[in-house]
C-alpha positions as CSV (number, residue, x, y, z in Angstrom):
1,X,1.4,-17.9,17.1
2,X,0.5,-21.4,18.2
3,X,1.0,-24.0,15.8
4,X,4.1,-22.5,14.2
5,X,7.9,-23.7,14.4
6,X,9.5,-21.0,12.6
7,X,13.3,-23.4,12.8
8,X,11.1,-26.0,10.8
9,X,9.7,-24.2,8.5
10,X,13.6,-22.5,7.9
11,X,14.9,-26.1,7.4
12,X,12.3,-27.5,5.5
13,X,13.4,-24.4,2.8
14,X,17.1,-25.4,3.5
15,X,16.5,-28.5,2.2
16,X,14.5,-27.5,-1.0
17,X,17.3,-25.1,-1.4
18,X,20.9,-25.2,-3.6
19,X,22.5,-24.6,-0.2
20,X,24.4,-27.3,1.9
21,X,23.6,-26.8,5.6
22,X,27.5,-25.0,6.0
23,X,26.3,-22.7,3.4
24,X,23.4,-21.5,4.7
25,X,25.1,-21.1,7.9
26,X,27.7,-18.8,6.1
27,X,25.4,-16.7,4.1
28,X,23.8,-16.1,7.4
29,X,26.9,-14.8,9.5
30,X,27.0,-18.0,11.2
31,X,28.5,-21.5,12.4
32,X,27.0,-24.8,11.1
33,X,25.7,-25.3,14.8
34,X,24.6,-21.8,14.6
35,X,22.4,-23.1,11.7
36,X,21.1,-26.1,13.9
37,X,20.0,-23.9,16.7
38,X,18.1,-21.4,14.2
39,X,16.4,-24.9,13.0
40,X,15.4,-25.3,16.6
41,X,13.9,-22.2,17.7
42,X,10.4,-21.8,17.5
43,X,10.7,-17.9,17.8
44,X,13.6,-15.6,15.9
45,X,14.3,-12.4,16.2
46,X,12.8,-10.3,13.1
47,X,16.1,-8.9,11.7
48,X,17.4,-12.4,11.3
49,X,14.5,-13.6,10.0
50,X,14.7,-11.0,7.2
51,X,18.0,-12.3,6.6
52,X,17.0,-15.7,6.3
53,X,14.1,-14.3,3.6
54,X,16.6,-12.7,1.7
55,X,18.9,-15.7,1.6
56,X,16.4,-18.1,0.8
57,X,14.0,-16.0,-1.6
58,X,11.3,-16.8,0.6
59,X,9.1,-15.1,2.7
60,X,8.5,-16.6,6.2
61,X,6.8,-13.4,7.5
62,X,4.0,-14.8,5.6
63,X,3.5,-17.8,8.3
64,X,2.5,-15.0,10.7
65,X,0.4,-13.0,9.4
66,X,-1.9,-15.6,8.0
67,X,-3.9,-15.9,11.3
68,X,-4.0,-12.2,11.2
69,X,-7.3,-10.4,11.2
70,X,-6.7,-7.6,8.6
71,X,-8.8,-4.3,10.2
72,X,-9.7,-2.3,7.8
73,X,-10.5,1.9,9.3
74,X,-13.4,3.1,8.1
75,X,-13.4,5.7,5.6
76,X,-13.9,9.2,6.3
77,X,-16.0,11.6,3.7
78,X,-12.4,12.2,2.4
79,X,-10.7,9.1,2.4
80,X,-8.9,7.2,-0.8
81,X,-10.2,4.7,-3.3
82,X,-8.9,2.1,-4.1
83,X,-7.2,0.8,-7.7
84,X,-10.4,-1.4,-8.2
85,X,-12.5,1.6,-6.8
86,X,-10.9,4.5,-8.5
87,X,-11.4,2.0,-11.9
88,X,-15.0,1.2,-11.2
89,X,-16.1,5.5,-10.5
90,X,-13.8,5.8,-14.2
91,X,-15.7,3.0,-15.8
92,X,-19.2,5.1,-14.4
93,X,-18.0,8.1,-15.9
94,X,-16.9,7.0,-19.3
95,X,-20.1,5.3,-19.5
96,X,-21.7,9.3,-18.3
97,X,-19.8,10.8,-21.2
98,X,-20.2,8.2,-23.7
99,X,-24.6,8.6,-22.5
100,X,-24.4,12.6,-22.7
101,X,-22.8,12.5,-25.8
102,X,-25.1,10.1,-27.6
103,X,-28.2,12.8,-26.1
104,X,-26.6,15.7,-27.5
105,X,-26.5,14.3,-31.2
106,X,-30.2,13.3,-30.8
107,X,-31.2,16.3,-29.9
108,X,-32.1,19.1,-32.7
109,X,-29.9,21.7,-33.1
110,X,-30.9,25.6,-32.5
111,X,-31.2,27.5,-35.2
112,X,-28.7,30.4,-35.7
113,X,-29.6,33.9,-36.1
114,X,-28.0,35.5,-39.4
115,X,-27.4,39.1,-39.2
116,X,-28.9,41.2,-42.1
117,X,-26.9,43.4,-44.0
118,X,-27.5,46.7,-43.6
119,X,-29.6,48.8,-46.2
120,X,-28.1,50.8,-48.4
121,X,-29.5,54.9,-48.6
């Protein structure tokens, strides 16, 4: 990703952070130098990275993906909904139930057929 020095940005939340520069190195599995050549690199491998969120509370994967085009697949006749989806189609329906409901208390109600007794002989 052009534009991004991923040691910088690692150092700029070193320095915001509790930790002393030895500290972080240690929390990390490494030297204090080790520390200063993270803070150089602009590319890191991802497993140290993750580390590096983990002992910081921050996510740096976030840099990347922000120039990310998100693709979305189309959906197929049977794909999923989603939350805000699924919420919308309940919303419909209550609204459907609540409608039906109202029209079946408007409307008049059939009379019932009483059977006769039968005659006595």
């Amino acid at each position: 990703m052009a534009g991004l020095h991923i040691g910088k940005k690692i150092k700029e939340m070193v320095d915001k952070s509790h930790f002393t520069i030895t500290d972080f190195a240690k929390s990390i599995n490494l030297t204090r130098d080790g520390a200063y050549k993270i803070f150089a690199k602009e590319n890191i491998d991802t497993s140290q990275l993750r580390q590096i969120c983990k002992v910081l509370n921050h996510d740096f994967f976030a840099y990347y993906s922000k120039d990310v085009p998100v693709t979305k697949e189309p959906k197929d006749a049977y794909g999923y909904a989603t939350k805000d989806e699924l919420n919308a189609l309940t919303n419909v329906v209550q609204t459907l139930v609540q409608e039906i409901e109202k029209l079946r208390e408007s409307l008049p109600q059939p009379k019932t057929k009483t059977k006769k007794a039968p005659r006595k002989k």
